[in-house]
Steps between C-alpha positions, in 0.01 A plus 500: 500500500542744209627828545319793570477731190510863604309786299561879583242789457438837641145389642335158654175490590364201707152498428345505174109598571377874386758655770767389351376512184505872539864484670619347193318732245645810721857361527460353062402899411795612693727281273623289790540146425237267732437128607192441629455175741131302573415174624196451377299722208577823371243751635485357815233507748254777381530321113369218606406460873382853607386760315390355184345216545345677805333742312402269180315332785329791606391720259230236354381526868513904502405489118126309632475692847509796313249384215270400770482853606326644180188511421401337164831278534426332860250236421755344221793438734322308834634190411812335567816607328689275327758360726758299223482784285595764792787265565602443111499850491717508807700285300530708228658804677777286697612323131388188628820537787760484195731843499620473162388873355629665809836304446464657140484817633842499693630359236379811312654734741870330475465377878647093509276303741665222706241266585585306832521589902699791532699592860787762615797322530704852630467822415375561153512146393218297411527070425174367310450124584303411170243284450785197390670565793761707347661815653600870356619732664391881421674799641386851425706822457303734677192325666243177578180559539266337702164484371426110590143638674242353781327163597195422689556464867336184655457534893633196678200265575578141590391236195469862263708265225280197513208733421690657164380811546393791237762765497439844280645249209254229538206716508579691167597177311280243611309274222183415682265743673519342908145447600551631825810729595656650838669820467756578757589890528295814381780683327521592114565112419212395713248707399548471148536155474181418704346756239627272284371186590176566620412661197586176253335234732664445894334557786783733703523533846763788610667443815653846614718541792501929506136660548491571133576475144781704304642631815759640324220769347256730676270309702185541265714340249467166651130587641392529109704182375383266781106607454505471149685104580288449762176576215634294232488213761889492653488426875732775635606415867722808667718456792530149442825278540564183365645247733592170303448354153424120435394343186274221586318285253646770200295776635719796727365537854627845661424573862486857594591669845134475587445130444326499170603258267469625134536220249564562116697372161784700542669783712638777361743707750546871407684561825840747354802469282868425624739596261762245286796614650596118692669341233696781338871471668397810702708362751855514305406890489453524870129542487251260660310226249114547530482827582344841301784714362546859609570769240496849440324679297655418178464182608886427564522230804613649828908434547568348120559770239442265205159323640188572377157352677196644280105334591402287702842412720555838616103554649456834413154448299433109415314578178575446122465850380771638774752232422491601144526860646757438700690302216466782295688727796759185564584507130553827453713573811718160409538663179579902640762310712665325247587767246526722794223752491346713775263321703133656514462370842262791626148385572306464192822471287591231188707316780245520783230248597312780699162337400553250725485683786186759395257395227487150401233388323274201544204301358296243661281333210193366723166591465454786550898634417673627758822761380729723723806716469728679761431455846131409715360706751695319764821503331527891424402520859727291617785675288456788677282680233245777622252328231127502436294237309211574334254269364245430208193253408610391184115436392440876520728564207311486148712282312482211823179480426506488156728221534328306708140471658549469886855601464718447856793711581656760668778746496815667690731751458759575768621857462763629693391844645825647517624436129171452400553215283410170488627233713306223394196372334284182491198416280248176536199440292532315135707654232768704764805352351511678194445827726801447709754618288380836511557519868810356426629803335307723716742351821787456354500815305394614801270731322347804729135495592461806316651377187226182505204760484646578161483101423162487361330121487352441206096447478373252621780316613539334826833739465225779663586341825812714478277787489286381797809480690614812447143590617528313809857654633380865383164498673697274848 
């Protein structure tokens, strides 16, 4: 057995997808020297599993549902779309699964990538088993960071292996459009996907345990997503178990709670993330394998000064754009600490993750869109918030129905009636996602009512929904 070399830095990151990506950038601007560690392709899971390929799938369905909404364009795009060259384009935005420009760009940024299964071996020591087998050990000056993100969660159904399931991975790479297709859940994944598929060709059928879809979202949300499904021909069935899985004679068989057996090419289950954390040496830290990681706000890990767990592993917000967010925090407080600058650990400060807790953002890329930021109804509620929500038809704004004949959507603004700002906002009908940055800034900035009165939409914009809001909560 050959001896294990040893390399030293200031920062290693396990975890080389956009999170730490954006670890490494923060820690490279700082001047500290950093390894980064990944077992499989730079970019990680939203590069080429999630995110991307996701939405290269989807827009060509948006792109037509939309087109099929305007008059003069309608009657051109009835037929079917092309299903290889949605997936070729699909293709196209995951680099046809090879990672070599994003290794270029660490490369660019000084950061030296150790490619290989990375664990803790102690405290602030890192060995990389690479892909010959051979070890090096990394140990780092002032902190590891964590950043080795989420998997799907499979439940535990007897013969679920036999039946090779879809996971979220499976359903945004797959080569061949399923000519049938079970979707288990009715979360962001779920819906989505089944979006997805039923638009280039499969016949879905949604099996949904809750009573509805996006629960995560105000309930109209999921009203809006599973009509419009339920219209393009998806079978949505709500408060509906599934009981076993067999594969018999190549086609799945899933029985439900009820009895029904729903047969199909494939099953995709969209049923939660668990995060990475079982095969990381947790235990030689005194931490438990398998388990989410709990940190503070600047994302430090509870009990370990030099740990860092930024995304996915610590459960805060399971979402690409907060990792990065959060990576951007880690980096910078890694950094303050190091050359031994005040922390800005105050709410809203460089070394705070306080978006976590109050306005995260979030699109759903169905048909129609569905977009929220901050908390629901229920949650400000909940919270303790004296709160009220007002609501708006989105197809009473001008620029809705400019953008679309029979446009579909709705509206709501949770105010809190003793700052009088804005605890939340969601908006469904087509097009949404590009609004919801604006109520990004208008909850995190936390922005008074009376200031947004000053925020004129421009005309005519779906945008004038902000207006019609303000209406709404003025005239309450």
């Amino acid at each position: 057995m050959t001896e294990t070399e040893t390399n030293a830095y200031d920062v290693v990151v396990l975890g080389a997808g956009p999170v730490g990506e954006n670890v490494a950038d923060r820690t490279r601007a700082a001047g500290l020297t950093t390894a980064v560690v990944e077992s499989e392709l730079v970019g990680g899971e939203c590069s080429y599993w999630a995110c991307m390929p996701s939405k290269a799938l989807l827009r060509p369905v948006i792109a037509r549902a939309d087109a099929r909404r305007v008059p003069g364009l309608s009657q051109s795009v009835q037929g079917p779309l092309d299903a290889s060259a949605v997936l070729a384009h699909r293709d196209y935005y995951t680099s046809g699964w090879k990672d070599d420009g994003q290794v270029g760009w660490l490369d660019s940024i000084g950061a030296d990538l150790y490619r290989g299964h990375g664990r803790l071996t102690g405290p602030r020591t890192v060995t990389v088993t690479g892909p010959d087998g051979g070890e090096r050990a990394l140990t780092a000056r002032h902190a590891v960071a964590v950043c080795t993100g989420s998997r799907a969660a499979l439940p535990r159904l007897s013969g679920l292996d036999e039946v090779r399931p879809w996971t979220s991975r499976e359903a945004t790479s797959a080569k061949n459009v399923p000519g049938r297709l079970i979707v288990v859940g009715g979360g962001v994944v779920a819906t989505e996907m089944a979006t997805v598929w039923q638009a280039l060709g499969s016949k879905v059928t949604m099996l949904v345990r809750g009573k509805g879809l996006l629960p995560r979202m105000e309930p109209f949300a999921g009203e809006l997503v599973a009509e419009a499904l339920t219209e393009a021909g998806a079978d949505v069935r709500t408060g509906t178990s599934v009981e076993s899985v067999t594969r018999e004679n190549g086609s799945v068989v899933a029985v439900t709670d009820n009895g029904d057996r729903v047969e199909a090419d494939e099953i995709l289950f969209a049923t939660g993330r668990a995060p990475r954390t079982d095969d990381l040496g947790l235990e030689t830290i005194g931490l438990e394998p398998g388990t989410w990681l709990d940190v503070d706000d600047s994302l430090r890990v509870t009990g370990h000064d030099w740990l860092y767990a930024v995304g996915d592993v610590n459960q805060r917000a399971l979402l690409t754009h907060q990792g990065k967010y959060q990576a951007r925090i880690a980096g910078a407080a890694i950094a303050a600490r190091a050359t031994g600058e005040t922390l800005l650990a105050q709410p809203w400060g460089a070394h705070a993750a306080t978006a976590d807790h109050a306005a995260v953002p979030q699109v759903v890329f169905t048909d129609p869109e569905a977009a929220a930021v901050g908390l629901s109804l229920a949650e400000a509620e909940q919270a303790g918030h004296r709160v009220k929500a007002v609501d708006v038809d989105l197809s009473t704004v001008a620029g809705a129905g400019l953008y679309a004949d029979g446009y579909k959507g709705r509206a709501r603004m949770v105010v809190d009636l003793e700052d009088e700002i804005l605890r939340g906002v969601t908006l469904v009908g087509p097009g949404v996602g590009e609004l919801i940055h604006s109520a990004t800034i208008a909850v995190a900035g936390q922005v008074p009512v009376g200031r947004l009165w000053h925020a004129v939409p421009s005309y005519p914009t779906i945008s004038e929904v902000w207006l019609r809001l303000l209406e709404a909560y003025r005239d309450a």
